[in-house]
N, C-alpha and C positions, 0 to 999 in steps of 0.2 A: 448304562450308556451316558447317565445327565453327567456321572460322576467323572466322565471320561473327558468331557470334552473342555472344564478346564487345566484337566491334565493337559491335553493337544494344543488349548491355545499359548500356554506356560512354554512348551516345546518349540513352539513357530515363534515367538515374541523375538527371541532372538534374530532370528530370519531375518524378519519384518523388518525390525530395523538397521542390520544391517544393509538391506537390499537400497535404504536411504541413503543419496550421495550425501556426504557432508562436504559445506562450505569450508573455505581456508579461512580463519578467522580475522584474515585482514581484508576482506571481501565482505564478510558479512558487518564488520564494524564501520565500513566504509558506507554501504549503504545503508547502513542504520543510521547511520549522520547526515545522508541524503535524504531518507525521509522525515526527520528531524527538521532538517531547512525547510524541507519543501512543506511539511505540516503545522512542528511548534512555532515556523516563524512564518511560512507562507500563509497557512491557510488561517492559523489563528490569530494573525495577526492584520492580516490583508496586506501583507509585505510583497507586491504583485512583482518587485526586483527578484525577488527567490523563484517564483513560477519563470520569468523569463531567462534568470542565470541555467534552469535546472529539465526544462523542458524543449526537446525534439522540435525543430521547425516540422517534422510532419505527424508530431501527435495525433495517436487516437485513443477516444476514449471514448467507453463503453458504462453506458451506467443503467441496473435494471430498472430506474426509474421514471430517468430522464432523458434515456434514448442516448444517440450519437453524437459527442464533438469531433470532427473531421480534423480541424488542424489547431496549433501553437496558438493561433490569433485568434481563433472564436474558443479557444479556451478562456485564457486572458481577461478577452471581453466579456463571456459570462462569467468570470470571477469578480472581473472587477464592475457590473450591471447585477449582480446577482448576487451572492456570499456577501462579499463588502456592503451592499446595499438593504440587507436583510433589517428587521426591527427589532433583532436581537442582537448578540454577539454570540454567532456557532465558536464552537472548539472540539477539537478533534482529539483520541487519547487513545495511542497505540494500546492492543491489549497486553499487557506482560507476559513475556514467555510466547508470545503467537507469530513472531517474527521468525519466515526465514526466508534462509538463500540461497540459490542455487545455480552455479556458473554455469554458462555456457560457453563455449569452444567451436574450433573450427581449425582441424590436424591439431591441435595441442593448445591454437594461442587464443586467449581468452578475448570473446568477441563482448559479452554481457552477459546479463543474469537476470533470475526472474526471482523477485520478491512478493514474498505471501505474507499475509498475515489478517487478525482483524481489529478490528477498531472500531471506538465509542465516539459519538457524537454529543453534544451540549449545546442547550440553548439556554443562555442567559441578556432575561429583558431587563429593563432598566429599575432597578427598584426590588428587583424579586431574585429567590433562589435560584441557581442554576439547576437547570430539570436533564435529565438523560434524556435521547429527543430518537434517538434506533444505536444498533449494532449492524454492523456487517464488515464481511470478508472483501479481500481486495489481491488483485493479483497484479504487477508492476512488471514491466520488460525493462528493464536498463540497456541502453548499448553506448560502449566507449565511442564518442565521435570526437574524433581528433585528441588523443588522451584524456578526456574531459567523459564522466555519466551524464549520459541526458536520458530522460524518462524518454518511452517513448509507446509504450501500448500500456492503458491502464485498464483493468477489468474491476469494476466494483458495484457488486452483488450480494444476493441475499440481506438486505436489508429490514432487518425485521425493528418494529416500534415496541419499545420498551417502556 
């Protein structure tokens, strides 16, 4: 029986991931640019012009940490009271290969898409090494408003310290 069952799983592999929608690769490079802005230049840089180009006036975000931001503006304002204010300098580091995409639709025509993936966090203080500071997963709603991606539900979770 042990010997059987990764024969079975060898079998289903296939399946499995078939059963996975794949993105059109000018959707998922699109948003991989999206969170590129909104991270290598928003977050790591406290570029709060990228948060406001990039985010939903009715943003929600969900964090298993730090609880609920309601809207665009008390985002914002805890980034720019809060992250920019920090006594280090955080940076955030897509994990390679953990990025995906998955459109969403409505009768055919594409309404947004939800991005997954996860990513590293860093803290570096003044004088000293940059330290890994947690990992965790994150799940992104996109919806086109008015031909334009604006983020607009962010789930980020699992947050473990490294």
């Amino acid at each position: 029986m042990r010997s059987f069952l990764p024969l079975l799983f060898c079998l289903a592999l296939p399946l499995l991931l078939a059963a996975q929608p794949e993105s059109p690769p000018e959707l998922f490079h699109v948003l991989r640019a999206k969170d590129s802005l909104l991270f290598d230049i928003g977050f790591n840089t406290c570029d709060i012009g990228q948060f406001q180009a990039l985010v939903s006036e009715d943003l929600e975000f969900y964090h298993d940490q730090s609880g609920i931001t309601a809207s665009k503006a008390d985002f914002i304002a805890g980034t720019e009271n809060g992250l920019c204010k920090l006594p280090y300098k955080a940076r955030r580091e897509l994990v390679p290969g953990s990025l995906q995409v998955f459109p969403m639709s409505n009768d055919g025509q594409l309404y947004g898409a939800i991005q997954t993936g996860t990513h590293r966090f860093y803290a570096k203080y003044p004088d000293e090494e940059e330290v890994l500071t947690s990992t965790a997963k994150f799940t992104h709603l996109w919806l086109l408003e008015e031909g334009e991606w604006r983020l607009s539900r962010v789930l980020s979770y699992d947050h473990r310290a490294d």
